[in-house]
VOGU-3710 file (C-alpha; in Angstrom, 3 decimals, decimal comma):
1> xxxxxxxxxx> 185,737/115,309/86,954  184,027/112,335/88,120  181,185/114,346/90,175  180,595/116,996/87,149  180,153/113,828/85,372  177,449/112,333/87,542  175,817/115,287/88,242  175,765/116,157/84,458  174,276/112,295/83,702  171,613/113,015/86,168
11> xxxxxxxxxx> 170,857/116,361/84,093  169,786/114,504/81,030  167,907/111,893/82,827  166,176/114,323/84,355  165,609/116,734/81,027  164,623/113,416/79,342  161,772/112,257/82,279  160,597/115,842/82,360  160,333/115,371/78,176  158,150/112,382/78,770
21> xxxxxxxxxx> 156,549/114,005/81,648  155,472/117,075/79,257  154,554/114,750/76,892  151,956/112,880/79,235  150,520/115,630/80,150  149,824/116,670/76,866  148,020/113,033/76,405  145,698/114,023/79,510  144,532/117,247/78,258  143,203/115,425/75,028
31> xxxxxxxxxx> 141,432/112,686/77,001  144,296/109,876/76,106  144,438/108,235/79,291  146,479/105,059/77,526  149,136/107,515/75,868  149,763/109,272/79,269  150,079/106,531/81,278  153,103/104,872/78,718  154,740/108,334/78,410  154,925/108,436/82,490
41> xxxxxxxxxx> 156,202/105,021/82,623  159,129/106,223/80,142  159,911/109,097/81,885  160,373/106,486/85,159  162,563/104,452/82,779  164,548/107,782/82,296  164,504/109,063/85,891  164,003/106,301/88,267  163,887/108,666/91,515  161,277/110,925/89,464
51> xxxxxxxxxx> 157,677/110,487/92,069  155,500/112,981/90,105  156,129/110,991/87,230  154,720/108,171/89,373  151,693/110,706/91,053  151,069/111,512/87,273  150,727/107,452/86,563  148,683/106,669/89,212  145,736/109,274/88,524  145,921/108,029/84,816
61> xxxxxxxxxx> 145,878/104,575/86,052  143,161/105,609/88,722  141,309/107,231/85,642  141,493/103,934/83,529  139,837/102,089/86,143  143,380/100,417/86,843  142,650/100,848/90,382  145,487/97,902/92,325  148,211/99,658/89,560  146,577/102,893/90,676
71> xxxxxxxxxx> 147,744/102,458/94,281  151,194/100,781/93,905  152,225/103,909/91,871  150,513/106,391/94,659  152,099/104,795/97,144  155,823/104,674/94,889  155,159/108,259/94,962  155,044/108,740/98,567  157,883/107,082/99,372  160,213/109,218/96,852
81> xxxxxxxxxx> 158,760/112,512/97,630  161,121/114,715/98,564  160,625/117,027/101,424  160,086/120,307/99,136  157,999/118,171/97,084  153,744/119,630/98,041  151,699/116,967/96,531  151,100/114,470/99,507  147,620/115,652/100,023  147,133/115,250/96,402
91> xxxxxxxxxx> 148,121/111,750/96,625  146,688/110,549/99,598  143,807/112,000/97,912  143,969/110,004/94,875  144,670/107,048/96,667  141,299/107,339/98,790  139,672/107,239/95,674  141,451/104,148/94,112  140,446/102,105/97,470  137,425/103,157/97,347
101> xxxxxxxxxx> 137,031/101,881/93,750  138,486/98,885/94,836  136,114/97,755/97,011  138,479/98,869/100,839  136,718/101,625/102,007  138,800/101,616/105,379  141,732/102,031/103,475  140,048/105,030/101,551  139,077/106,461/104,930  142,536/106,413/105,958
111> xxxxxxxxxx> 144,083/107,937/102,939  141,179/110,749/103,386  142,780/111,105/106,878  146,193/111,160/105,876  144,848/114,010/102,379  143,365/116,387/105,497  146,065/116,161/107,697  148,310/117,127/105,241  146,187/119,609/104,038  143,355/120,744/106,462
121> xxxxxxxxxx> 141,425/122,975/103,893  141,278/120,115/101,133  137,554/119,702/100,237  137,968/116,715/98,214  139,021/114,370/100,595  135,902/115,239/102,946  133,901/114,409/100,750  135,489/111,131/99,374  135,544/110,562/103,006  131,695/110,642/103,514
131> xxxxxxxxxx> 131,204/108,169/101,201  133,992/105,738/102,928  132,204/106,717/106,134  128,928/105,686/104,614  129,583/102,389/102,947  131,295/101,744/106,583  127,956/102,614/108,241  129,133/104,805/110,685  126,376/107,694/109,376  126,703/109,876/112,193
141> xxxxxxxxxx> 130,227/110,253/111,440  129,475/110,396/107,795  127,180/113,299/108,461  129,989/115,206/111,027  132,439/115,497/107,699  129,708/116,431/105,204  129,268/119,342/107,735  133,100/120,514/108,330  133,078/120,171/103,914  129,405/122,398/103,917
151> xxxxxxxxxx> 131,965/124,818/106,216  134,573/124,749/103,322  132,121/124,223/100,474  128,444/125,528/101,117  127,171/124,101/97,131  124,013/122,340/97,076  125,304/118,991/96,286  127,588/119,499/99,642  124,217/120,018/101,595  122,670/116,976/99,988
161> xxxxxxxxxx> 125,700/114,889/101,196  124,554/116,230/104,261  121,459/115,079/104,194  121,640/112,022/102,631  124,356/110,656/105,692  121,945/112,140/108,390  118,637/110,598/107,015  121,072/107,099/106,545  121,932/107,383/110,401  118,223/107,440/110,982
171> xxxxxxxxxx> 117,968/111,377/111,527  115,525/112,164/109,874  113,537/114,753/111,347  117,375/116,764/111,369  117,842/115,588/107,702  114,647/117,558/106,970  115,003/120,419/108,404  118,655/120,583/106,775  116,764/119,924/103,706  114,956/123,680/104,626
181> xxxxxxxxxx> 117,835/124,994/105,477  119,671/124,097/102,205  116,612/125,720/100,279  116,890/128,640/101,998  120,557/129,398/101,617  120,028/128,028/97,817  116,654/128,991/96,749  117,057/128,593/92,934  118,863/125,040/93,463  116,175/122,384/91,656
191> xxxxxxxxxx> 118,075/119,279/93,640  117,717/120,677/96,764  113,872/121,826/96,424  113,158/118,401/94,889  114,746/116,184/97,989  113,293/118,367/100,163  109,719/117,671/99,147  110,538/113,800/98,508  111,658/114,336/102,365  108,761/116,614/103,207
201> xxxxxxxxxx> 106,501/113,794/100,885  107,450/110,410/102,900  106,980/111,709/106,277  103,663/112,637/105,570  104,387/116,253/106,004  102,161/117,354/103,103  101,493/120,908/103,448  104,672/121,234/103,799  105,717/119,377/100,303  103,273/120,868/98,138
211> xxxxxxxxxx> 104,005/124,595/100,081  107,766/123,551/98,663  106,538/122,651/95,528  104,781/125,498/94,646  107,458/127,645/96,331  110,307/125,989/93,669  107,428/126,933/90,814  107,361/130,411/91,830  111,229/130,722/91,589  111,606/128,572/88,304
221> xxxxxxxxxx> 109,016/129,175/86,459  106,759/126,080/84,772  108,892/122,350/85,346  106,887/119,208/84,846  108,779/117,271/87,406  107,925/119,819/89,972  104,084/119,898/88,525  104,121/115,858/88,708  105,180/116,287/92,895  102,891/118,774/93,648
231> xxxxxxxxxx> 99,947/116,800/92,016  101,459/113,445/94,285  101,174/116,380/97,342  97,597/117,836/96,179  96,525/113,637/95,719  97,842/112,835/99,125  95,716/115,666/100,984  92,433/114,609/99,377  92,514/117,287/96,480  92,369/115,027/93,686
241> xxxxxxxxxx> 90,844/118,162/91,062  93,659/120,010/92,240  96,021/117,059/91,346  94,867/116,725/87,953  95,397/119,955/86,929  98,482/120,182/87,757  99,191/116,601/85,889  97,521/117,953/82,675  100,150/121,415/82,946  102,889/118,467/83,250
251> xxxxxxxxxx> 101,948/116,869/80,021  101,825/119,747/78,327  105,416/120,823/79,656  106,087/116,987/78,615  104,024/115,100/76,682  104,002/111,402/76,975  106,193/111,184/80,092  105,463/107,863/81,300  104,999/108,374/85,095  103,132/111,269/84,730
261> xxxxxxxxxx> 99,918/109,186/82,677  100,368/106,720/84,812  99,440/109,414/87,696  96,963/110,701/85,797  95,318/107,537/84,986  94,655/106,596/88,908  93,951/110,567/89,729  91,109/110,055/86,967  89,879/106,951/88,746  90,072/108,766/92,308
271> xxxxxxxxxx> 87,856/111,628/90,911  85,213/110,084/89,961  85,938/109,593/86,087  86,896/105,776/85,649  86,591/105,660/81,435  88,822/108,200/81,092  91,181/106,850/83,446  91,002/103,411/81,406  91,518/105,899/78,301  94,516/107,701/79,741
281> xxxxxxxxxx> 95,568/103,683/80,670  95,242/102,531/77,354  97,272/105,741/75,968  100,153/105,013/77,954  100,258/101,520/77,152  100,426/102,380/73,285  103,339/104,381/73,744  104,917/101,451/77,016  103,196/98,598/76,227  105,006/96,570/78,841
291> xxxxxxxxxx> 104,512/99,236/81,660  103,045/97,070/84,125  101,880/100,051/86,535  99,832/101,111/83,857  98,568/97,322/82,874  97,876/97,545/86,828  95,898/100,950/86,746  94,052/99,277/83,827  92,894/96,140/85,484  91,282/97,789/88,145
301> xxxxxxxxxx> 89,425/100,528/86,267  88,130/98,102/84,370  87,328/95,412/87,016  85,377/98,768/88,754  83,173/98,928/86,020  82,064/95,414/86,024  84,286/93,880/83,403  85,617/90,984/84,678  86,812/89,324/81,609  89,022/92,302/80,330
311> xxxxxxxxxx> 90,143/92,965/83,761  91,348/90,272/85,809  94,483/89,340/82,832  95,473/93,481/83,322  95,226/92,732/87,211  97,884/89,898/86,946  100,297/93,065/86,164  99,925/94,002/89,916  103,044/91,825/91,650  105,586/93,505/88,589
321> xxxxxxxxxx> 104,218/96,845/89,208  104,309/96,844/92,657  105,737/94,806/95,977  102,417/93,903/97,513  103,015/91,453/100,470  104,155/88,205/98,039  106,587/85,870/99,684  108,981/86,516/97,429  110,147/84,111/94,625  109,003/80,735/94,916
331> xxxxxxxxxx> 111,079/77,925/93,185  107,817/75,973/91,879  105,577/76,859/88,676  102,800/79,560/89,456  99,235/77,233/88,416  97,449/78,894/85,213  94,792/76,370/85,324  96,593/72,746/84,796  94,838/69,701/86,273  95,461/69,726/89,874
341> xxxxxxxxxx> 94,138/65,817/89,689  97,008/64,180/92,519  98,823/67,599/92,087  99,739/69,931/95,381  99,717/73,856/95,278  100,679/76,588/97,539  97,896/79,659/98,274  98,362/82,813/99,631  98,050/85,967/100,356  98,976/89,257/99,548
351> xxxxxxxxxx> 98,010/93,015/100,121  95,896/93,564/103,114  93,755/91,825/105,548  90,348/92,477/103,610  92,179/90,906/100,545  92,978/88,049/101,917  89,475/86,980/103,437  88,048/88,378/100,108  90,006/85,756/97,982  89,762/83,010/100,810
361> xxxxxxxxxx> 86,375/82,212/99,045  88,584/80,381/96,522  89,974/78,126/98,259  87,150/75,210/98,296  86,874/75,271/94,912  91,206/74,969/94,189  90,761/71,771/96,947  88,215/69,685/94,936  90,695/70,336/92,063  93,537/69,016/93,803
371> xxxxxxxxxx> 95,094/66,616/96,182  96,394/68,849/98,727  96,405/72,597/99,368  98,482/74,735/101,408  97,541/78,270/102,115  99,207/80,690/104,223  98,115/84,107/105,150  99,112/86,450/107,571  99,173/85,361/111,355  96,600/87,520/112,606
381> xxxxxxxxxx> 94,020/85,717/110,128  95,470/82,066/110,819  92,567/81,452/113,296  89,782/82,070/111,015  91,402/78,771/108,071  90,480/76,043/110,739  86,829/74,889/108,902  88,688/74,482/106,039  88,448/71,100/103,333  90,034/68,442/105,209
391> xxxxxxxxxx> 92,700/68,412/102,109  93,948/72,255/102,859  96,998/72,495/105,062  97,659/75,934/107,037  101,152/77,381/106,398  102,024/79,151/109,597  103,374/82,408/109,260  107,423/82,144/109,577  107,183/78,767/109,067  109,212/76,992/105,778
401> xxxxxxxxxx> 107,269/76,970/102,663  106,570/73,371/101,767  107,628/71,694/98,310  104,833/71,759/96,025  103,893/71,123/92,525  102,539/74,472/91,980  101,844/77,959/93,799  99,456/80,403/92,942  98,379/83,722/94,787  95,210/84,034/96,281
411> xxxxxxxxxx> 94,230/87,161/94,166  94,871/85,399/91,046  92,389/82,629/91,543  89,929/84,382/89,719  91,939/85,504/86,551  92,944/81,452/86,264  89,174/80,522/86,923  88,157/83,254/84,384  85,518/84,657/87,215  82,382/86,786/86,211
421> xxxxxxxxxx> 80,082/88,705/87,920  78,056/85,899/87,880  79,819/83,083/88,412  81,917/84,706/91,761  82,143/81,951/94,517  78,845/83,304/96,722  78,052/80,613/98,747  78,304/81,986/102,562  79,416/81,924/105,093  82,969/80,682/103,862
431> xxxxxxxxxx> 84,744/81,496/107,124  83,232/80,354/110,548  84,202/81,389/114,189  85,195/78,878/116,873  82,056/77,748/118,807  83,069/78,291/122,083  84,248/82,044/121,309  80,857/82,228/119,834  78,931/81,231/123,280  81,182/83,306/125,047
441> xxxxxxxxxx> 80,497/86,305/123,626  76,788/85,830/123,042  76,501/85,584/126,634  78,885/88,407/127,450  76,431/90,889/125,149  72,841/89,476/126,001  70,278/91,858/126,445  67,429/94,514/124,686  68,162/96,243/121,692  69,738/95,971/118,203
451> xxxxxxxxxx> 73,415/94,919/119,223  75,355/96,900/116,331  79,297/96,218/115,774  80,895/99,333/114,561  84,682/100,333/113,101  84,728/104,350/111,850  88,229/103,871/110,580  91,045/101,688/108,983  94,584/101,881/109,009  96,349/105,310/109,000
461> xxxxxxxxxx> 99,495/103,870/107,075  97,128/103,316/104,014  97,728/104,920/101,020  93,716/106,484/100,986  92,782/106,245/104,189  91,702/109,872/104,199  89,002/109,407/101,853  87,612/105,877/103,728  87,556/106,564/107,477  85,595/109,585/109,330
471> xxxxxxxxxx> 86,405/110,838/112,878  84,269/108,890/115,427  82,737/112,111/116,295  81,384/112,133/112,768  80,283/108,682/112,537  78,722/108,812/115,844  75,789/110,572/114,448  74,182/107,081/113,312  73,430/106,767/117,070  69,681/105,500/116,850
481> xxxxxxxxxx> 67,488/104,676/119,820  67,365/100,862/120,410  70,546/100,132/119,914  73,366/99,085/121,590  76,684/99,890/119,800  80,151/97,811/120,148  83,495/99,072/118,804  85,532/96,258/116,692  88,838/98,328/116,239  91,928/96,957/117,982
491> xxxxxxxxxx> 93,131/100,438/118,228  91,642/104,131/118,877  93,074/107,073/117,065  93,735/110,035/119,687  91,189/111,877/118,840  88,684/109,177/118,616  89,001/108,432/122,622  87,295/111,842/123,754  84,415/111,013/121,072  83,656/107,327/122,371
501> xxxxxxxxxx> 83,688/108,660/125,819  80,901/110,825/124,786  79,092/108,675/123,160  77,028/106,194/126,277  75,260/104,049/123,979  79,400/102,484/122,763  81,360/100,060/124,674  84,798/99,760/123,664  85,472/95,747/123,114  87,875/95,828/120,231
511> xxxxxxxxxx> 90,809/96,666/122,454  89,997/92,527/123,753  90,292/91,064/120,095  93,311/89,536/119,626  92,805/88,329/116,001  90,292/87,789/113,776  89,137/84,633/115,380  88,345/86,852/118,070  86,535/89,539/116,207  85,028/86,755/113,740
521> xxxxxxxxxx> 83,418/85,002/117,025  82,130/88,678/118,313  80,480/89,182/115,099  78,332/86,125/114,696  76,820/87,790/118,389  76,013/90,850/117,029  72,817/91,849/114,910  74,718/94,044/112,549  77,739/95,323/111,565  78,576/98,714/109,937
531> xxxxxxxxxx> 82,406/99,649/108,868  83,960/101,635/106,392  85,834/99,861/103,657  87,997/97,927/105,586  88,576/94,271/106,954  86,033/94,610/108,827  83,320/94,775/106,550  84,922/91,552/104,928  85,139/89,290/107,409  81,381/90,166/108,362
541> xxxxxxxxxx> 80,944/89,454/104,556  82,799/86,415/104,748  80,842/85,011/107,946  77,546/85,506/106,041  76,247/88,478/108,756  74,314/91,485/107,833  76,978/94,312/107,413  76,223/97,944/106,356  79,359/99,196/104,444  79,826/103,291/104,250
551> xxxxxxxxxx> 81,449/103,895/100,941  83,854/106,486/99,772  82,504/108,430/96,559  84,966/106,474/94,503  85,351/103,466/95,876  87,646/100,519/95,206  87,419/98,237/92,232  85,778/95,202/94,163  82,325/97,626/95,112  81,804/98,593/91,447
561> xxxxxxxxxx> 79,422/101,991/90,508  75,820/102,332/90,771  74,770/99,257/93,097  74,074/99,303/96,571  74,876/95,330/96,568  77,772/92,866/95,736  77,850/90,199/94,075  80,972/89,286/96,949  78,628/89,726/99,508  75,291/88,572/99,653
571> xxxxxxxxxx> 74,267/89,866/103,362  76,143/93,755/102,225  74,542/96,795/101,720  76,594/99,646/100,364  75,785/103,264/101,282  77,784/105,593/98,997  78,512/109,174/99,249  77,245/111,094/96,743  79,880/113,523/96,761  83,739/113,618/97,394
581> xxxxxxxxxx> 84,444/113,529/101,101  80,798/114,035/102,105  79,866/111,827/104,711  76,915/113,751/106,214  74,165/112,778/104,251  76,098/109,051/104,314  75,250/109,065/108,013  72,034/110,753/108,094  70,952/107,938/105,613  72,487/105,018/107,967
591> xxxxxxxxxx> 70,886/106,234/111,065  67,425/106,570/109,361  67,461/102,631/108,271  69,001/102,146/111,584  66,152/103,340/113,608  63,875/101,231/111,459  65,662/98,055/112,376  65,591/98,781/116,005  62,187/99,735/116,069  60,959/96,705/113,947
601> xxxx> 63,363/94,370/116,153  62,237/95,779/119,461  58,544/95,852/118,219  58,794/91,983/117,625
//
């Protein structure tokens, strides 16, 4: 009697928990995570030994965002599972993700572990598990499960996962190429054609990005995004025509899309067509007035075409649209033009090398202003601040930023001093070599003939390189008799070696300059010097010696249009291509005036 009695009392509790139980799972098919998660907790009331009910609470505790209640109820439900009961893979499963929510991803990676052991052919886990693997940083163990889950689960968001943990373990030639992979078992999938060319894009593969581009097109049909990369691919491999057709499709697909004027606003400038390009600007910023990339693209179009005034305030957009080389933060007030009377300010630089010793000119004029000025710039330039006012202070590079009243970048002096084309600090030289360099190297390179210090090429990490260097093998061909020609360039590309090996009249020096107080004390030995746009055409600038700068078709802001001068530089001469990527007549032109020099030096 007893026994039928007990076994008949654990009959209702059990009809009543599975009542509650039914009635909880109602609540989670309509979304009521609140009502679920009360009508599990009364079914444990009714059935204390019950551990779905207590599986069932946790994922609607786990759902809530109740993630420490989430795993004390996973974990009740382990512990009362019965042996016929098949749900531990479920919640180990669950549990993974609670821990991972929780901030424990060791914990999650062990419940994963526990979820596939239990049930080898569970994709969930895996993939919970790459992300605990990930935020671990073991990658390449990351990217070992994201391939056994591509084994169970070939989708393209599996392949990403892939991808993503290979290219995080610093794979990333194999993250690529599972990248073409992906889009070849998945050829319609947008995500995967889309990281592929980002992949393709940032290791300079560009062929290869716009060929995936255009392949994505062909599948999908017309997509702006995909129109917006392929212009970004078509930009990058000195098509900018090309590029702007494809931006104009875009905005037609999607008019108004914000990155895709502010694309089209610098491809205008790169082609040759700067007042549109401040139009296209200007439309943008009606419709994101605070879009400080296109305040940026503004500035400079307008600074290219001579107007100062308007274009310096859109230029102070440049450190919000962009990270440009700023030391970060800085606890003190940046200077807008208070009296620096007893005051002390930090200067420095940002952007490039040629920046910086563009921008240097400033300096003087911030120091009879105030009481002291610091000014730091990068290292390799250090050598070339030592003739500064006795009041400026060099900050070394590394070194602690000192406490000062204000701090101002170097590129901003002239939007505080409201600079015009006529009133730009001129006087030169502004930068002088040490003396003893100087005699050094004027004895190193006596003798006949026009002594001529070349560069062909900047750096190949920046972002238009292609359109301002030439192959030495190009450049070469301003080789005029009476001269003697010296290479400035630290560094020789590959295929620039062969070329100065042909080329008798060139001694390679620049592979002695350390820094520019090297190069600035080889200069002021040399008759000339001709460079691209690049640092090196600055610092002869800066130094006050004749330099001969070749000039890209559309050039930066800081050269302006239609001069063959600067108002920077009073010792430059510009000589511009005429046409997009045509340096030919460029160097015909140089070695002409060349030979002139010579022979009107030697003929002295």
């Amino acid at each position: 009697m007893i026994n039928w009695f007990k076994g008949a009392l654990r009959a209702a509790k059990a009809g009543k928990a599975a009542e509650w139980k039914a009635k909880g799972n109602a609540a989670i098919r309509e979304g009521k995570l609140a009502e679920a998660a009360r009508c599990y907790e009364q079914g444990m009331l009714a059935d204390t030994a019950d551990s779905a009910l207590r599986l069932n609470l946790g994922f609607a505790l786990l759902e809530q965002g109740e993630f420490e209640g989430a795993c004390r109820r996973l974990n009740e439900a382990l512990s009362l599972r019965r042996p016929d009961e098949d749900f531990a893979h479920e919640a180990h499963y669950l549990l993974a993700r609670a821990h991972r929510a929780a901030g424990r991803p060791a914990e999650a990676l062990r419940s994963c572990e526990a979820a596939l052991e239990a049930a080898p052919e569970f994709a969930e886990p895996l993939a919970q598990g790459v992300d605990a693997l990930q935020a671990l940083q073991r990658h390449d163990d990351a990217a070992a499960w994201a391939r056994r889950l591509l084994a169970l689960q070939p989708a393209p968001e599996t392949h990403l996962l892939l991808v993503r943990a290979l290219d995080a373990a610093g794979r990333k030639a194999e993250a690529t190429e599972a990248l073409r992979a992906a889009c070849a078992a998945e050829p319609a999938s947008r995500d995967l054609s889309l990281a592929c060319f980002t992949a393709l894009f940032h290791a300079r593969r560009m062929k290869e990005a716009l060929a995936e581009a255009q392949r994505l097109l062909a599948v999908r049909g017309p997509d702006a995004g995909v129109l917006c990369n392929m212009a970004a691919a078509l930009g990058s491999l000195g098509r900018p025509a090309d590029a702007l057709a494809a931006l104009d499709e875009a905005l037609r697909l999607e008019p108004g899309n914000r990155e895709m004027l502010v694309n089209r606003a610098a491809l205008l400038f790169l082609v040759g067509r700067p007042q549109e390009a401040a139009n296209c600007a200007e439309e943008g910023l009606r419709l994101f007035p605070d879009d400080a990339q296109l305040h940026w693209n503004l500035g400079l179009t307008r600074l290219l075409l001579g107007d100062f005034e308007r274009g310096w305030p859109e230029h102070e957009w440049r450190d919000m649209a962009d990270s440009l080389g700023a030391p970060g933060r800085l606890p003190q007030p940046r200077w807008r033009g208070e009296d620096l009377a007893g005051r002390s300010i930090l200067l420095y630089g940002e952007q490039g090398f040629g920046d910086i010793i563009q921008f240097l000119r400033f300096v003087p004029e911030i120091a009879r202003r105030a009481q002291t000025v610091h000014v730091r710039v990068l290292r390799p330039l250090e050598p070339l601040l030592a003739q500064l006012p006795d009041n400026c202070k060099v900050v070394p590079q590394g070194a602690a930023l000192p406490q000062t009243d204000y701090q101002c970048p170097l590129m901003s002096l002239p939007a505080v001093l409201r600079t015009t084309q006529a009133t730009v600090p001129a006087v030169i030289p502004y930068l002088h070599a040490d003396r003893a360099r100087v005699g050094a190297w004027r004895e190193r390179l006596a003798g006949p003939g026009l002594k001529v210090g070349i560069a062909w090429a900047g750096k190949p990490t920046h972002r238009l390189d292609h359109l301002r260097s030439m192959p030495l093998e190009m450049f070469r061909g301003i080789a005029a008799p009476g001269c003697r020609f010296f290479t400035l360039q630290p560094d020789l590309r590959e295929e620039d070696r062969a070329a100065l090996a042909r080329w008798p009249q060139a001694q390679d020096l620049g592979r002695e300059l350390r820094d520019f107080g090297d190069t600035a004390a080889m200069m002021e030995a040399l008759d000339l010097v001709i460079a691209p746009d690049t640092s090196v055409a600055h610092l002869a600038g800066a130094l006050g010696r004749p330099v001969w700068v070749m000039l890209q078709y559309m050039p930066d802001w800081r050269w302006m249009l239609g001069r063959d001068d600067s108002p920077w530089y009073p010792t430059l001469r510009l000589f511009r291509q005429e046409a997009p990527d045509d340096w030919a007549p460029v160097v015909a032109r140089v070695r002409r005036e060349l030979a002139d020099l010579a022979a009107g030096r030697n003929g002295s």
